[in-house]
N, CA and C of each residue as an Amber inpcrd file, in Angstrom:
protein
   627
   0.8360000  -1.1990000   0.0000000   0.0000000   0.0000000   0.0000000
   0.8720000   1.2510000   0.0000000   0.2620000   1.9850000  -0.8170000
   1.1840000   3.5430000  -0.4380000   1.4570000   3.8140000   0.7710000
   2.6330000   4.3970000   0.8280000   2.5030000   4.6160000   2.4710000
   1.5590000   6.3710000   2.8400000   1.8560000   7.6380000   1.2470000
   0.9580000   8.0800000   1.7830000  -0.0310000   7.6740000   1.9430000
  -1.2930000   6.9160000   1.5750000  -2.0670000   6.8800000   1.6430000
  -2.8280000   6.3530000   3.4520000  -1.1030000   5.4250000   3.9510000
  -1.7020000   4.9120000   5.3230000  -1.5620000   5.8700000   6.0680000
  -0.7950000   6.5460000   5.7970000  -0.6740000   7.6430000   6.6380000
  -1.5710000   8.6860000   6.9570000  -1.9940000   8.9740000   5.4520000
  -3.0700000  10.1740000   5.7340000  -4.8270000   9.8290000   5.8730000
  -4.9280000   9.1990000   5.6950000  -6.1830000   8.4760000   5.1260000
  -7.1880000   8.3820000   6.5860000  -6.6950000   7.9690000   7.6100000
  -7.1090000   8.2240000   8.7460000  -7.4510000   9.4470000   9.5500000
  -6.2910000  10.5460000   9.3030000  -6.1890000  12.2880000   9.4540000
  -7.0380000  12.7250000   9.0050000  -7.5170000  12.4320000   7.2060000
  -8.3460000  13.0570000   6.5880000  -9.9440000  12.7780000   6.9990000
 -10.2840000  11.1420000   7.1980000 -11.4380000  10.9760000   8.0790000
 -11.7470000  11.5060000   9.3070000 -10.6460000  11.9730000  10.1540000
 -11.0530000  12.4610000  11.3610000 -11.4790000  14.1280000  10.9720000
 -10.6300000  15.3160000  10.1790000 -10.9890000  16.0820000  10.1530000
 -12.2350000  16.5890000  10.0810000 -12.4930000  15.8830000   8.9460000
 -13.7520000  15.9970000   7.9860000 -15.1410000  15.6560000   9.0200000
 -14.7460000  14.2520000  10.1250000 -16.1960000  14.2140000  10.7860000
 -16.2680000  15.1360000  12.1120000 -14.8350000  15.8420000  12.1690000
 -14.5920000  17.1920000  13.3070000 -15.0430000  18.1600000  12.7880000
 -15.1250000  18.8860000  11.5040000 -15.4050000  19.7690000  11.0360000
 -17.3820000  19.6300000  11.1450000 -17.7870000  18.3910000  10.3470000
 -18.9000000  18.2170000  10.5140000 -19.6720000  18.2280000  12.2020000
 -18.9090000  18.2520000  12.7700000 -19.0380000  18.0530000  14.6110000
 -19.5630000  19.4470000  14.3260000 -18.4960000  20.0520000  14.3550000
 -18.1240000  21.4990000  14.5760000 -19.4790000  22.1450000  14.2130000
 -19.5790000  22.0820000  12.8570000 -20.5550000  22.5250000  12.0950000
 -21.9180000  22.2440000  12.4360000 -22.7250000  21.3360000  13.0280000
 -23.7810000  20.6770000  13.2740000 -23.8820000  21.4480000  14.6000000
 -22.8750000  21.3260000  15.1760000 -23.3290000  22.1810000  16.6400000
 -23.5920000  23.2070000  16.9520000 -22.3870000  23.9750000  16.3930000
 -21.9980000  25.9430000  16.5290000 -22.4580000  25.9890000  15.6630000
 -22.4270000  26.0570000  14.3010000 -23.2340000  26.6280000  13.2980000
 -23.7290000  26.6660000  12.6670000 -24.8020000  25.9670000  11.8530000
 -25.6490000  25.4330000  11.0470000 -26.1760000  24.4700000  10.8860000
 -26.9390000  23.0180000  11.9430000 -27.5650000  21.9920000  12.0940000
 -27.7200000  21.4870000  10.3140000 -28.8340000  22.1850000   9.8840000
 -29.2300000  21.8230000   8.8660000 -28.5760000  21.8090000   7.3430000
 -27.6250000  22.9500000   7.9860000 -26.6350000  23.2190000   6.7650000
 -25.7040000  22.2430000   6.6600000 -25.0440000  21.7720000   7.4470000
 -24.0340000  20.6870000   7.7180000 -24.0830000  19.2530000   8.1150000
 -25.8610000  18.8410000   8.2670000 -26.5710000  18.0760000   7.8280000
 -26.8500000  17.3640000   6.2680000 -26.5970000  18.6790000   5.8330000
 -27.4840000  18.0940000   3.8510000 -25.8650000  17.9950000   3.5170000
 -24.9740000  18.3560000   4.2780000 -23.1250000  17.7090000   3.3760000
 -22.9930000  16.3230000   3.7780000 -23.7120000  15.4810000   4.8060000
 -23.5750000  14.2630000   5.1510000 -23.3510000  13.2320000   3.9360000
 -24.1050000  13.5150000   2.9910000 -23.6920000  12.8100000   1.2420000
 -22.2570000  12.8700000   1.0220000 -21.6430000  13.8210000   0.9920000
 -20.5350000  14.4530000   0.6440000 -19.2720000  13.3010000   1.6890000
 -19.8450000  13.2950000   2.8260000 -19.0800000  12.6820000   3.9130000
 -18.4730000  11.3550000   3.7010000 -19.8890000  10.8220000   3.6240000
 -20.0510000   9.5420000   3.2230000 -19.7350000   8.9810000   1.5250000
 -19.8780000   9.7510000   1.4180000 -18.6470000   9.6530000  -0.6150000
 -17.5360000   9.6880000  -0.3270000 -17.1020000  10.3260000   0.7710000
 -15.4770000  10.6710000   0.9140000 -14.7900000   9.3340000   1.4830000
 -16.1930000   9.1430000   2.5030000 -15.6170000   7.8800000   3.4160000
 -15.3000000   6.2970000   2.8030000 -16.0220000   6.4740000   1.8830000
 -16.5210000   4.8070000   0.6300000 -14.9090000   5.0890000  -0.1240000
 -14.9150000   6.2870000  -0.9620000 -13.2090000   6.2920000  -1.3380000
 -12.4910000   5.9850000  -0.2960000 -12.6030000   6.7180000   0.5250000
 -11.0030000   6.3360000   1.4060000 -11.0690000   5.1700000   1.7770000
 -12.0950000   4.1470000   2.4850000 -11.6270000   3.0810000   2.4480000
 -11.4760000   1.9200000   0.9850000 -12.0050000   2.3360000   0.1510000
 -11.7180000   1.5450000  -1.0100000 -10.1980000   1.9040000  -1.2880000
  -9.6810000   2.8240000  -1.3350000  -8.0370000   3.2130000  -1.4370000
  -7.4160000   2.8180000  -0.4430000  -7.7680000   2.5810000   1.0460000
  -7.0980000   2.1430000   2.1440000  -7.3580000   0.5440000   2.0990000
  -8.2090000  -0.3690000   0.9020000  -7.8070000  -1.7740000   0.6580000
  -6.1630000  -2.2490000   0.3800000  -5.6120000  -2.8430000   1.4410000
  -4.4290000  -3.5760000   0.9200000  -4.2700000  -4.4250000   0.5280000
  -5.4590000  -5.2370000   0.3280000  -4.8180000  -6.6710000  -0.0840000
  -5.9560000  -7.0170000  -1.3860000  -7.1630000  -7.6390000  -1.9900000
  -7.6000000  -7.8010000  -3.3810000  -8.3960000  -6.5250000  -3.5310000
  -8.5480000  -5.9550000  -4.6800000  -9.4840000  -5.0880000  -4.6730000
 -10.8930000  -5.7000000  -5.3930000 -10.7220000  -6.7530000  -6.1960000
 -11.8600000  -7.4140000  -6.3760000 -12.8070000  -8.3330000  -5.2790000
 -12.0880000  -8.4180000  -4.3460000 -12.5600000  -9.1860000  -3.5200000
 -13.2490000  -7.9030000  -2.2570000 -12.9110000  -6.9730000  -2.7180000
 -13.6460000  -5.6910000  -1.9790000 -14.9650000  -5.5000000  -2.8460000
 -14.3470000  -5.7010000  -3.9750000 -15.6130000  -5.6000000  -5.1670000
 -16.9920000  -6.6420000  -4.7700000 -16.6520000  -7.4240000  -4.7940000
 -17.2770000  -8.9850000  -4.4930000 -18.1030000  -8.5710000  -3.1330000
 -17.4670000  -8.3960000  -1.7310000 -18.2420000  -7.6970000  -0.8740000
 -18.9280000  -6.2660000  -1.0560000 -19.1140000  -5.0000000  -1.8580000
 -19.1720000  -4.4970000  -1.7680000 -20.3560000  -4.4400000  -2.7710000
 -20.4850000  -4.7780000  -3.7570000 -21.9230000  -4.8810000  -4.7880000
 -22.9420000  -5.5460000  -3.7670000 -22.8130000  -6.7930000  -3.2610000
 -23.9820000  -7.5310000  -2.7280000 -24.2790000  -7.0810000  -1.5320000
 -23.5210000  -6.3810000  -0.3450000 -24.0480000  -5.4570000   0.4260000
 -25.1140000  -4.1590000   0.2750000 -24.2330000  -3.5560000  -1.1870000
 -24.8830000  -2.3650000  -1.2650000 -26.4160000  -2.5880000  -1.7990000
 -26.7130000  -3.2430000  -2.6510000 -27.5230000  -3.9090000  -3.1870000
 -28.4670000  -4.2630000  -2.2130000 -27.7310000  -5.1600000  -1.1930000
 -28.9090000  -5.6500000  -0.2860000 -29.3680000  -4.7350000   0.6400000
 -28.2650000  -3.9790000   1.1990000 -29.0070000  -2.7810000   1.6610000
 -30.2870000  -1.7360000   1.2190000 -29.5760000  -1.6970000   0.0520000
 -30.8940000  -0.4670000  -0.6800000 -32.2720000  -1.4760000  -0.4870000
 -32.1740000  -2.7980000  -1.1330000 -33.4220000  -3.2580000  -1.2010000
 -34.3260000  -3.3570000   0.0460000 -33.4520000  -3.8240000   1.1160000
 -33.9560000  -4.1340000   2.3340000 -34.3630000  -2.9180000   3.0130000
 -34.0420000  -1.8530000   2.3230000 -34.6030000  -0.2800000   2.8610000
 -35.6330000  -0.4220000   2.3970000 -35.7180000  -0.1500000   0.5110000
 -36.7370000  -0.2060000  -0.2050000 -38.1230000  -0.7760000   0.3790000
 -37.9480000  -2.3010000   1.0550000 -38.8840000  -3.2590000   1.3200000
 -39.4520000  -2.4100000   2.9480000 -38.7590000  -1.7720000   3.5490000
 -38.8400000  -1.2980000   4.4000000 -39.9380000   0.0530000   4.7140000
 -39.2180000   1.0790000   3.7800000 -40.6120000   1.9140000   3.6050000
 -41.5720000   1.7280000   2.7700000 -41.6080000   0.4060000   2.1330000
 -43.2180000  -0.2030000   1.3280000 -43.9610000  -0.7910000   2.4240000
 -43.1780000  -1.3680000   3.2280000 -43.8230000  -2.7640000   3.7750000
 -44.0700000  -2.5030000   5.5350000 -42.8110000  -1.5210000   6.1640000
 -42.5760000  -1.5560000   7.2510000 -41.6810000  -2.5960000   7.7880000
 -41.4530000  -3.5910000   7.3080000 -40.9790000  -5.1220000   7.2570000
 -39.4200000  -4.9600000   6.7160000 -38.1710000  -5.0560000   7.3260000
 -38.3130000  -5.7080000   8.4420000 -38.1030000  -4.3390000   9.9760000
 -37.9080000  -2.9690000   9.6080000 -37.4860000  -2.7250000  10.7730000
 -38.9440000  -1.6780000  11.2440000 -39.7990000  -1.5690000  10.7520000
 -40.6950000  -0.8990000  11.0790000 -41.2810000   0.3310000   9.8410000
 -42.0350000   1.3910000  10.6150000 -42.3520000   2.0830000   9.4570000
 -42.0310000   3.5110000   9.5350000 -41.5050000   4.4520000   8.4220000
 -40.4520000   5.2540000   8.3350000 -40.1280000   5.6490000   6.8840000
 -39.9770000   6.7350000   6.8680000 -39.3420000   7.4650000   5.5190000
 -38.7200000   8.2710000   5.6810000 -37.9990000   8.2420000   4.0370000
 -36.7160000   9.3440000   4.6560000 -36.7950000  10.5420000   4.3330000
 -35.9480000  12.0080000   4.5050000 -35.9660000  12.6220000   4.7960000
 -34.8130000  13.1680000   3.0540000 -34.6500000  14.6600000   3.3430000
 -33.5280000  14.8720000   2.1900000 -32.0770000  15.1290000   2.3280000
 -31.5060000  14.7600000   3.5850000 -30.1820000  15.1630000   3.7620000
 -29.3640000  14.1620000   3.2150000 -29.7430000  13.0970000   2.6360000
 -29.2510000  11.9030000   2.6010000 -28.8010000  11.7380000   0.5010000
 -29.4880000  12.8330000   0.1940000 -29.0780000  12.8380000  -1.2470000
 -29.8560000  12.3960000  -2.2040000 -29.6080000  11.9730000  -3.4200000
 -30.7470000  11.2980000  -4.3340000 -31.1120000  10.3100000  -3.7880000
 -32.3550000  10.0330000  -4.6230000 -33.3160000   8.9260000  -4.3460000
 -33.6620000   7.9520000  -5.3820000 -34.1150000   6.8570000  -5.1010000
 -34.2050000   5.9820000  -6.1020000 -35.1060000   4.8190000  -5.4560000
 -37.1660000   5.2080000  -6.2070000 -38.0810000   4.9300000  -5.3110000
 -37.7780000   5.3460000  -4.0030000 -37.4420000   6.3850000  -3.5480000
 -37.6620000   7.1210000  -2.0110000 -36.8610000   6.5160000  -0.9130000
 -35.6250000   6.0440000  -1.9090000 -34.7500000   5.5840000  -0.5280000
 -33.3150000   6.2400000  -1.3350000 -32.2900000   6.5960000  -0.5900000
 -31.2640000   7.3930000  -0.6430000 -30.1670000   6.1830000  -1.0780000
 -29.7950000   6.4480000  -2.5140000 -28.5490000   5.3420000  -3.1670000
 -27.5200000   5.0900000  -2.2130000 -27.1080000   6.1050000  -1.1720000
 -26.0160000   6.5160000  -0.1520000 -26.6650000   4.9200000   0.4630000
 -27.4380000   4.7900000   0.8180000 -27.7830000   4.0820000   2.2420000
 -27.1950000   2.6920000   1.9480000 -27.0520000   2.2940000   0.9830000
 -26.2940000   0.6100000   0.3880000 -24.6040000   1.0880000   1.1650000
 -24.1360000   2.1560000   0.8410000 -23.0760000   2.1400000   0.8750000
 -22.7080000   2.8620000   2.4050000 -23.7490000   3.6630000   2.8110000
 -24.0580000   3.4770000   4.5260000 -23.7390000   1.8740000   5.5100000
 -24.5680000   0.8850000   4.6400000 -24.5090000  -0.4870000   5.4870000
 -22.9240000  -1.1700000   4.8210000 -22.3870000  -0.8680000   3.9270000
 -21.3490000  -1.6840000   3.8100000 -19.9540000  -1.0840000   4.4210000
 -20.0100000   0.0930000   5.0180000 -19.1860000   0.3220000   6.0910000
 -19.0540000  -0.1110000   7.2700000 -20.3700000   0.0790000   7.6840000
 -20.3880000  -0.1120000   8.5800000 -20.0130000  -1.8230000   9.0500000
 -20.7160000  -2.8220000   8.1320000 -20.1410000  -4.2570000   7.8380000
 -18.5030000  -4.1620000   7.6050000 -17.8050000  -3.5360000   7.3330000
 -16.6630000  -3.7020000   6.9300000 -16.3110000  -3.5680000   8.5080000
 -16.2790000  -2.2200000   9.1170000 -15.5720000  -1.3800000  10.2580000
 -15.9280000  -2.7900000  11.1230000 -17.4950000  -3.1250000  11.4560000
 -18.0930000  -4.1610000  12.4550000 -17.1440000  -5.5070000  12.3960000
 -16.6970000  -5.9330000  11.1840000 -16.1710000  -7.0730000  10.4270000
 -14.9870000  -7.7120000  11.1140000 -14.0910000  -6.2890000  10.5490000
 -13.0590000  -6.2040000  11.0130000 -12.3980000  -6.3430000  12.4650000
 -13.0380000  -5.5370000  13.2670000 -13.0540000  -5.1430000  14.7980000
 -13.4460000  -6.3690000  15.4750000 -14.4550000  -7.5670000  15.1010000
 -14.7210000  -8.6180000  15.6390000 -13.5840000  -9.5890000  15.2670000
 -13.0980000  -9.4990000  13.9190000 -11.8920000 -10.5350000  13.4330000
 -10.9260000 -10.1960000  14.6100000 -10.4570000  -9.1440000  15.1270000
  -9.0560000  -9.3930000  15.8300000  -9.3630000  -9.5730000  17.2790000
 -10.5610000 -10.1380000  17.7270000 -10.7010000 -10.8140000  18.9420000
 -11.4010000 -12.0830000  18.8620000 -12.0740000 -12.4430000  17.8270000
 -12.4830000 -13.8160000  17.8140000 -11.8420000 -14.1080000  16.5210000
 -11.7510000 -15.7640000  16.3900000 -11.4370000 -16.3820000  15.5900000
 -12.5210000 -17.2530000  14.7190000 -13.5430000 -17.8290000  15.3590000
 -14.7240000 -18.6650000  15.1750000 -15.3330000 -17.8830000  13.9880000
 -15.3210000 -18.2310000  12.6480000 -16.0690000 -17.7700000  11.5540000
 -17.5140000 -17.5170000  12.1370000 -18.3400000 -18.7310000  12.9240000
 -19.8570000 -18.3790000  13.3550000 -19.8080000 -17.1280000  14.2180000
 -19.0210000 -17.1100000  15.4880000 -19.2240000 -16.5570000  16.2350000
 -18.9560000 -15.0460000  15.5660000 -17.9360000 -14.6480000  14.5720000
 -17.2710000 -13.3600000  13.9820000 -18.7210000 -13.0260000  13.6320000
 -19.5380000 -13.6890000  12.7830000 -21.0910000 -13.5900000  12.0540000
 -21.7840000 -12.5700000  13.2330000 -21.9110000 -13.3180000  14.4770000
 -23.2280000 -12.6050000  15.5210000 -22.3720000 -11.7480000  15.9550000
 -20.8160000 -11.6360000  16.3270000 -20.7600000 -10.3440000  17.2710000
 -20.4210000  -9.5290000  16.4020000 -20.3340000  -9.5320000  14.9550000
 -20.3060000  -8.4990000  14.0440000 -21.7480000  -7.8210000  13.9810000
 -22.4510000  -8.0280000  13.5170000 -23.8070000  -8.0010000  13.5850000
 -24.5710000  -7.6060000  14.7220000 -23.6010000  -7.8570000  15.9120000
 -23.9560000  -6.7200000  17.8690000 -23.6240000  -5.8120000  17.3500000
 -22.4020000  -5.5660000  16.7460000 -21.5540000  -4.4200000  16.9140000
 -22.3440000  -3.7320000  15.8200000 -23.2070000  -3.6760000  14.9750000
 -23.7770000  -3.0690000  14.0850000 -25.2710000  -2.2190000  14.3400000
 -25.6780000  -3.2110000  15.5320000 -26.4690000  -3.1050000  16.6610000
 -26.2520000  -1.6830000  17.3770000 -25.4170000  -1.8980000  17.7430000
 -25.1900000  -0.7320000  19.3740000 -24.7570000   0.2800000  18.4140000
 -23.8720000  -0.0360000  17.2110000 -23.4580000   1.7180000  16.5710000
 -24.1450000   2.1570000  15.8980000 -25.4500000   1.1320000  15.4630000
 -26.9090000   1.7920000  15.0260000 -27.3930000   2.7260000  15.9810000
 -27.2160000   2.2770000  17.5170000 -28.4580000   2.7600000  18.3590000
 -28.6460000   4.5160000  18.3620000 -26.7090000   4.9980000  18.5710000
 -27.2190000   6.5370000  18.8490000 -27.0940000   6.9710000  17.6520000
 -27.4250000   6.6550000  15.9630000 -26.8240000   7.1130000  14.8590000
 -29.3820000   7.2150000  14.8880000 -29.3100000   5.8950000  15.3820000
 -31.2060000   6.6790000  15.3300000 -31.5070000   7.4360000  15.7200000
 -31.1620000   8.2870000  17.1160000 -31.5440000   8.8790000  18.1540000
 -31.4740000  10.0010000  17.9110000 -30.7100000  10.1450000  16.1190000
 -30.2020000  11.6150000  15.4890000 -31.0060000  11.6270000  14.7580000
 -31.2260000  10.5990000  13.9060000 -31.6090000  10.7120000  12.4070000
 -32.7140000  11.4940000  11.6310000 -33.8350000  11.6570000  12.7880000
 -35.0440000  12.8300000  12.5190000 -34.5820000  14.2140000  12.2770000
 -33.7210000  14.0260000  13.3790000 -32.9630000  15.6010000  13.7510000
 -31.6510000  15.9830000  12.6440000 -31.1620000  15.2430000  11.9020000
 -30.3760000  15.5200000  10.6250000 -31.2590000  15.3690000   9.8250000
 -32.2400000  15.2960000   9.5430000 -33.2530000  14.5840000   8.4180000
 -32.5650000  13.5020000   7.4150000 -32.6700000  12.8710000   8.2570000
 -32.1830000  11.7370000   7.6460000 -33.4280000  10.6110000   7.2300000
 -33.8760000  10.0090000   8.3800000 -35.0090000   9.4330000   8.2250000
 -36.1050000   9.3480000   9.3290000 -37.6640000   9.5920000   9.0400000
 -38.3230000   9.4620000  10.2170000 -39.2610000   8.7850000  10.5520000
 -39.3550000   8.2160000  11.8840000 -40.3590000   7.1550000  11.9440000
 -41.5260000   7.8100000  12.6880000 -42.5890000   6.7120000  12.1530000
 -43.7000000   6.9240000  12.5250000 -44.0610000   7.0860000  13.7820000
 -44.6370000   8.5540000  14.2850000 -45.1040000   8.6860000  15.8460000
 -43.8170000   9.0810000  16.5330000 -42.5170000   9.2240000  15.6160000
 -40.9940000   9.7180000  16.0700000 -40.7410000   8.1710000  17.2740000
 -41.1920000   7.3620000  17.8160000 -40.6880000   6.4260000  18.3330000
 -39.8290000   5.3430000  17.3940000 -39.0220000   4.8710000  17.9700000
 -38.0770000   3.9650000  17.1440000 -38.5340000   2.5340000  17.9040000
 -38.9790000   1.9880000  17.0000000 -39.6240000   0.4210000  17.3370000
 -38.2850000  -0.5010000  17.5630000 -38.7160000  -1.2660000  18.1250000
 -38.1160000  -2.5740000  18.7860000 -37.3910000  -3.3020000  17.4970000
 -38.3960000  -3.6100000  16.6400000 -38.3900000  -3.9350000  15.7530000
 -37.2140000  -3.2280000  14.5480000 -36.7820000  -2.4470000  14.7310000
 -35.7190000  -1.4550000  13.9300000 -34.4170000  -2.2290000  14.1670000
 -34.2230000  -2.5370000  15.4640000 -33.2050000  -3.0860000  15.9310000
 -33.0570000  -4.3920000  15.7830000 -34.5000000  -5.0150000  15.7590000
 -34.3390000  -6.6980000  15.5240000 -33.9390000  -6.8030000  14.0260000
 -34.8380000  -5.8550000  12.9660000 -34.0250000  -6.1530000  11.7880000
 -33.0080000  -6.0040000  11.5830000 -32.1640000  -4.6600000  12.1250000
 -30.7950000  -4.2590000  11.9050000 -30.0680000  -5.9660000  11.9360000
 -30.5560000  -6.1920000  12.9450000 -29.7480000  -7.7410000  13.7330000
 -29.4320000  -8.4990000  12.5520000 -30.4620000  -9.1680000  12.0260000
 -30.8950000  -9.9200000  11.3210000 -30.6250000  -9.8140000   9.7140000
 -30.4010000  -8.8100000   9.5130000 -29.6510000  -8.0930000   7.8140000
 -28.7180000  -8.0470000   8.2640000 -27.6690000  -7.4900000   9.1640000
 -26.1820000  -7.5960000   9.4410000 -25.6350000  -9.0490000   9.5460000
 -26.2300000  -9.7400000   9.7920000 -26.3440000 -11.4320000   9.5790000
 -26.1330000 -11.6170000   8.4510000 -26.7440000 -11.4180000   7.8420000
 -26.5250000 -11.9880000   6.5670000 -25.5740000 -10.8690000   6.0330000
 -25.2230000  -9.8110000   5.8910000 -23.7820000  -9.2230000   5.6190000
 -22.5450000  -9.6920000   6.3280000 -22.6250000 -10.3760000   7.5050000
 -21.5390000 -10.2520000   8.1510000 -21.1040000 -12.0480000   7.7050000
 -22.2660000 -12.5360000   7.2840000 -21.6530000 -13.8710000   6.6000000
 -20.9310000 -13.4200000   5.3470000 -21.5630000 -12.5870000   4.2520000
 -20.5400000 -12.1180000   3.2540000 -19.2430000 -11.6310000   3.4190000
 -19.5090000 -11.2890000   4.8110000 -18.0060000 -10.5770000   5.0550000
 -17.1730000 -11.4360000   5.3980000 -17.6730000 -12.6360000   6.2680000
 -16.5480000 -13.4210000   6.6180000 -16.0900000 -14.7330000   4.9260000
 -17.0700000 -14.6340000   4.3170000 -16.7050000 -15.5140000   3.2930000
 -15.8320000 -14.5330000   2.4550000 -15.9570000 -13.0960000   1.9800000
 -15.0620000 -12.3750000   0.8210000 -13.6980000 -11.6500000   1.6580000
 -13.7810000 -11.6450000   2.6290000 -12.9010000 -11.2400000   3.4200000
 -11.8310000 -11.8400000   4.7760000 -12.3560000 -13.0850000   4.2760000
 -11.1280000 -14.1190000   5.3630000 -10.3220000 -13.3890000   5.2730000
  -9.1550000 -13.0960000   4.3760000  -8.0840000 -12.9110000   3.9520000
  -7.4140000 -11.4520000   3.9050000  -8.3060000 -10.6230000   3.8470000
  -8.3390000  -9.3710000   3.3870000  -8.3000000  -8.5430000   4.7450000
  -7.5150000  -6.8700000   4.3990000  -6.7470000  -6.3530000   5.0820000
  -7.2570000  -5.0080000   4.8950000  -8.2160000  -3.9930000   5.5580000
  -8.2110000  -2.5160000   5.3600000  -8.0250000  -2.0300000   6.9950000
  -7.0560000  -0.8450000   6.3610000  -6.2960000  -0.1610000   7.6440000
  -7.4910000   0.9380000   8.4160000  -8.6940000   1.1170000   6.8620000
  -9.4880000   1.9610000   8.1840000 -10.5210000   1.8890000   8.1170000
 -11.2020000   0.8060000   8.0400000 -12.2390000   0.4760000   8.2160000
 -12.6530000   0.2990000   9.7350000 -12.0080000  -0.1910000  10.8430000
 -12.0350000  -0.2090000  12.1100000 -12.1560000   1.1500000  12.5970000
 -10.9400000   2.1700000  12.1600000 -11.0640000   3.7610000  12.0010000
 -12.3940000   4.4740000  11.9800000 -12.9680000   4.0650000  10.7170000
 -14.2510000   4.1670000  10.0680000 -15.2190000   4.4590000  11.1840000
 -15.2790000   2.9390000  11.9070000 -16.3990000   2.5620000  12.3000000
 -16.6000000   3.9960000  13.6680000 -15.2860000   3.4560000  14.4010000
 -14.6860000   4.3820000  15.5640000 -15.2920000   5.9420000  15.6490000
 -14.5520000   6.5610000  14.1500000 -15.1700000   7.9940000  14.2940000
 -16.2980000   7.8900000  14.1970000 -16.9620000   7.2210000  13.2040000
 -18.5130000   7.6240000  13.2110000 -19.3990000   7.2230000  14.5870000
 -19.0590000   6.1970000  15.0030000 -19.5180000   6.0620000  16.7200000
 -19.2620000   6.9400000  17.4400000 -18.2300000   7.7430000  17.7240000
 -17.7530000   8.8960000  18.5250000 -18.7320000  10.0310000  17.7840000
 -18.6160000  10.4530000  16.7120000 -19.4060000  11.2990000  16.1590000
 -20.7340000  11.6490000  16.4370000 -21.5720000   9.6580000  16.4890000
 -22.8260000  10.3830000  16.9040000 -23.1510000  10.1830000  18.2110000
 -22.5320000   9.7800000  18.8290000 -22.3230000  10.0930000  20.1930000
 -22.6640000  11.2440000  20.6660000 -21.7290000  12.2600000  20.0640000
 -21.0200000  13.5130000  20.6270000 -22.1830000  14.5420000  20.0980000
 -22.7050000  13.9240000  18.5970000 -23.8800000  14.9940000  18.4810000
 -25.1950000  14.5570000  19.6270000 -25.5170000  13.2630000  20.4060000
 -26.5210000  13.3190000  21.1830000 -26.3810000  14.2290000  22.6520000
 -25.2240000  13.7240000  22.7270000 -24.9430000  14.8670000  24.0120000
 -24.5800000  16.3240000  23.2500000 -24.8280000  16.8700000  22.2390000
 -24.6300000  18.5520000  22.3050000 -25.9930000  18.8970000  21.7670000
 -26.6280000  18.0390000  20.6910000 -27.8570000  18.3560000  20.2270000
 -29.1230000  17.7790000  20.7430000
C-alpha cells in the first residue's frame, strides 16, 4: 500500500467528521446536515483506497451489500418489514423509489468497520457472524436517536420500534456472513477507524444536540 495513503487516510477521516461536529453544533444543524452525502462519498473512497490486499474481492463484498441494503430499505418503507415504518428525509441525497442510493453504501461500512473489529478478537467464523452483527447493533443505536434531527429518516409517531433493531440484527447477519466468506483474507487499515469515528461522532452529536 502507499505509504501516503496509510498515513493520511485516517487524518483526513477524522478532520472531515470534526469539522462536521463542529458545524452541526456551533453553526448550522441543517446546513451541515445536507453535506452528510458528501461525507459519506469521501468515506466509501477512502476506504476503497485504504484496501491492501484484493481489490476485487472488496468488489465482491461491496456490490452484494450495497444492493442488499438499498433493497432491504426499499422493502422497508413499502412494507414496514423488516425494521418498522419510516421514511426518509432529504439530507441523505438522491433517491431511487424514495430511498437514498447513499444508504447501500451506509450499510457496507459499517459491515466492513463491524467485520473487522470482531476478526481481531475472535477467531470462530460463526461466532465473527453474531458479534459483528452486535456491533452493528449498538453503533446503530445513537446514529437513530439523530436521524429525525439531521433529516435523515423518520419514523412513525418519532418512536423507534423494537423492531428497527431486531431487523438491523438480522440483515447484518446476513452481511456479516458475506463478510466473513469475501474477506477471510483481506486487510483494510481503516475500516475499524471508520467505524470508531462515526460512533464517537454520533455520540457527541446526542450529548450537544
Amino acid at each position: 500500500m502507499n505509504r501516503y495513503i496509510k498515513t493520511y487516510t485516517v487524518p483526513i477521516l477524522i478532520l472531515f467528521h470534526f469539522i462536521g461536529l463542529i458545524g452541526m453544533v456551533f453553526i448550522n444543524l441543517e446546513r451541515f446536515a445536507a453535506l452528510s452525502i458528501y461525507n459519506l462519498l469521501l468515506s466509501v473512497i477512502l476506504i476503497f483506497i485504504s484496501h491492501a490486499s484484493s481489490q476485487f474481492n472488496f468488489l465482491k463484498l461491496f456490490i452484494p451489500v450495497f444492493v442488499l441494503g438499498y433493497l432491504v430499505e426499499l422493502l422497508g418503507i413499502i412494507t414496514g418489514f423488516p425494521f418498522g415504518n419510516y421514511h426518509y428525509g432529504e439530507a441523505l441525497g438522491f433517491k431511487l423509489y424514495d430511498v437514498p442510493l447513499i444508504i447501500g453504501a451506509n450499510w457496507f461500512m459499517l459491515v466492513m468497520g463491524s467485520g473487522f473489529l470482531v476478526r481481531k478478537v475472535i477467531s470462530q467464523p460463526w461466532l465473527q457472524v453474531f458479534a459483528g452483527a452486535l456491533v452493528m447493533v449498538i453503533v446503530d443505536y445513537p446514529i437513530e436517536h439523530m436521524a429525525s434531527t439531521l433529516d435523515y429518516w423518520y419514523w412513525d409517531g418519532n418512536n423507534i420500534p423494537l423492531s428497527n433493531f431486531l431487523g438491523w440484527f438480522f440483515v447484518s447477519i446476513i452481511m456479516q456472513i458475506l463478510f466473513v466468506k469475501y474477506m477471510n483474507k483481506e486487510t483494510n487499515h481503516l475500516a475499524i477507524p471508520y467505524l470508531i469515528v462515526v460512533s464517537v461522532f454520533f455520540v457527541l452529536l446526542n450529548l450537544f444536540i
